[in-house]
C-alpha positions in Angstrom: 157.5 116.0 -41.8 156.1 119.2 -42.6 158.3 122.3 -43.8 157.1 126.2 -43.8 158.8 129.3 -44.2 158.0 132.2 -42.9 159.3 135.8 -42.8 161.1 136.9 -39.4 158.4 139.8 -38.5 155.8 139.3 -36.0 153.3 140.5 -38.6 153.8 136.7 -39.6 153.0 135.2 -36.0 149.3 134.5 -37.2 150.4 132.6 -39.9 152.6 130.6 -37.9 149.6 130.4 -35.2 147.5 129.0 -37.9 150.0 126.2 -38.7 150.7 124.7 -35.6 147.2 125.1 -34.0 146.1 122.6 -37.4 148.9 120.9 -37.1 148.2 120.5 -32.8 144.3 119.7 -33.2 145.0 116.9 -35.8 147.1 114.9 -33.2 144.6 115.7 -30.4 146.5 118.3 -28.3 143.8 119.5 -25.9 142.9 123.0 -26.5 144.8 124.2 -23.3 148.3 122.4 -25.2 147.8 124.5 -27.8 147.5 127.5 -26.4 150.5 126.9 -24.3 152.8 125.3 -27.1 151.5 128.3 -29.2 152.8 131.0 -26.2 156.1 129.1 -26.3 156.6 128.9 -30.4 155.7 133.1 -30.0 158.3 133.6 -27.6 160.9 131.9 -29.9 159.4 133.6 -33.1 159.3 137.1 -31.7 163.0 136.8 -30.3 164.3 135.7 -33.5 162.4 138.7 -35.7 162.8 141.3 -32.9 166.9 140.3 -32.7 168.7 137.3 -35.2 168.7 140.0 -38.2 169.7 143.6 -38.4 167.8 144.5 -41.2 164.4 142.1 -40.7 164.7 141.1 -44.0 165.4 137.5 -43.6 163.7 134.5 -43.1 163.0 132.0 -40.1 162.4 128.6 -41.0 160.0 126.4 -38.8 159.8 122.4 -39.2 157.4 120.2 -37.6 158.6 116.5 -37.0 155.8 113.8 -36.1 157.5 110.8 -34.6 156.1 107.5 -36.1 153.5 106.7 -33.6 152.3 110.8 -33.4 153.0 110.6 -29.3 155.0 114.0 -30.0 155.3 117.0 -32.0 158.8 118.5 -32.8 159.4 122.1 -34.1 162.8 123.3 -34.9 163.5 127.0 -35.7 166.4 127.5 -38.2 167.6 131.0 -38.9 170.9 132.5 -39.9 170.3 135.5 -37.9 173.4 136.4 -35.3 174.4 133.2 -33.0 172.5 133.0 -29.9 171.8 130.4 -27.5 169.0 131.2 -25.5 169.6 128.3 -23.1 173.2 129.8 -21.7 170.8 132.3 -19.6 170.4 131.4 -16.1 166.8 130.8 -15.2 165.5 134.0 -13.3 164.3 133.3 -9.5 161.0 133.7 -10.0 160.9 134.0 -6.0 162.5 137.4 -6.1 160.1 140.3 -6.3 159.9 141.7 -9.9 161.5 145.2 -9.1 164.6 142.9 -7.6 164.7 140.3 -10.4 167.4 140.9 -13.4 165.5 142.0 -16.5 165.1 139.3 -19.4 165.4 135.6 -19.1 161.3 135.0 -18.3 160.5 134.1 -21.6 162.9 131.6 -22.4 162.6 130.2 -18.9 158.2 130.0 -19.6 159.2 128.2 -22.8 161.4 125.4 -21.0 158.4 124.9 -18.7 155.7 124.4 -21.0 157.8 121.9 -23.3 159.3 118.5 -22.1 162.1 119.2 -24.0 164.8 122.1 -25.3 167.8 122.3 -27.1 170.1 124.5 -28.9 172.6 123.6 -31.7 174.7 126.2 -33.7 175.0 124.1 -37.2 176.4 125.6 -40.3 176.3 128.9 -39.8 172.6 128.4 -38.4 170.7 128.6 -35.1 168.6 125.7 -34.7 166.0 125.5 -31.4 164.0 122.4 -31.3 161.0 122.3 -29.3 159.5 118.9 -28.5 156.3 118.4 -26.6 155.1 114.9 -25.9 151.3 114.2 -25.9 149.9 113.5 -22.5 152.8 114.4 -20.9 155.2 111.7 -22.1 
């Protein structure tokens, strides 16, 4: 297991870019994962600087889990920013035309489609988002 910490402004998002793009090319994520987990872990980052604290002064933590056999990568966001889970928002339909759709919900929505798996847990006093992507598709 691997621990960092970062500070919950986007000035940090190249640091945290940085991290899990090592982190991706040492278990052999193709290029194309990477860039895709790497959209998804910005969307999360970006939400929880941009809205979990009021005065942007805190932190959000990000752990990477490797399960035993490296077949998947695990990252869990932990911040004690304002209680929010993401996954109560109804996926958009995407069918609609843009100017019809309901504003918000893309983001998260892109982020359940680019990992195999998403969940949200409200634990002492903490969000916690865990993002799991499985090598090779599972």
């Amino acid at each position: 297991m691997e621990k960092r910490i970062f500070k919950a402004d986007t000035k940090e998002l190249d640091n945290l870019f940085e991290y899990s793009s090592q982190i991706l090319k040492t278990l052999l994520f193709s290029s194309h994962d990477i860039i895709m987990i790497n959209t998804a872990l910005e969307e999360i980052f970006v939400n929880v600087a941009h809205y979990a604290y009021e005065n942007h002064d805190d932190n959000a933590v990000v752990e990477v889990y490797l399960d035993n056999d490296q077949k998947k990568v695990v990252f869990i966001f932990r911040d004690s920013g304002t209680p929010f889970n993401p996954l109560e928002k109804e996926d958009p339909n995407i069918t609609m035309n843009s100017q019809d759709r309901e504003i918000g919900g893309l983001g998260i929505y892109m982020v359940k489609n680019i990992m195999d798996e998403t969940t949200y847990e409200y634990i002492n006093h903490h969000n916690v988002l865990t993002l799991v992507k499985y090598r090779n598709n599972k």
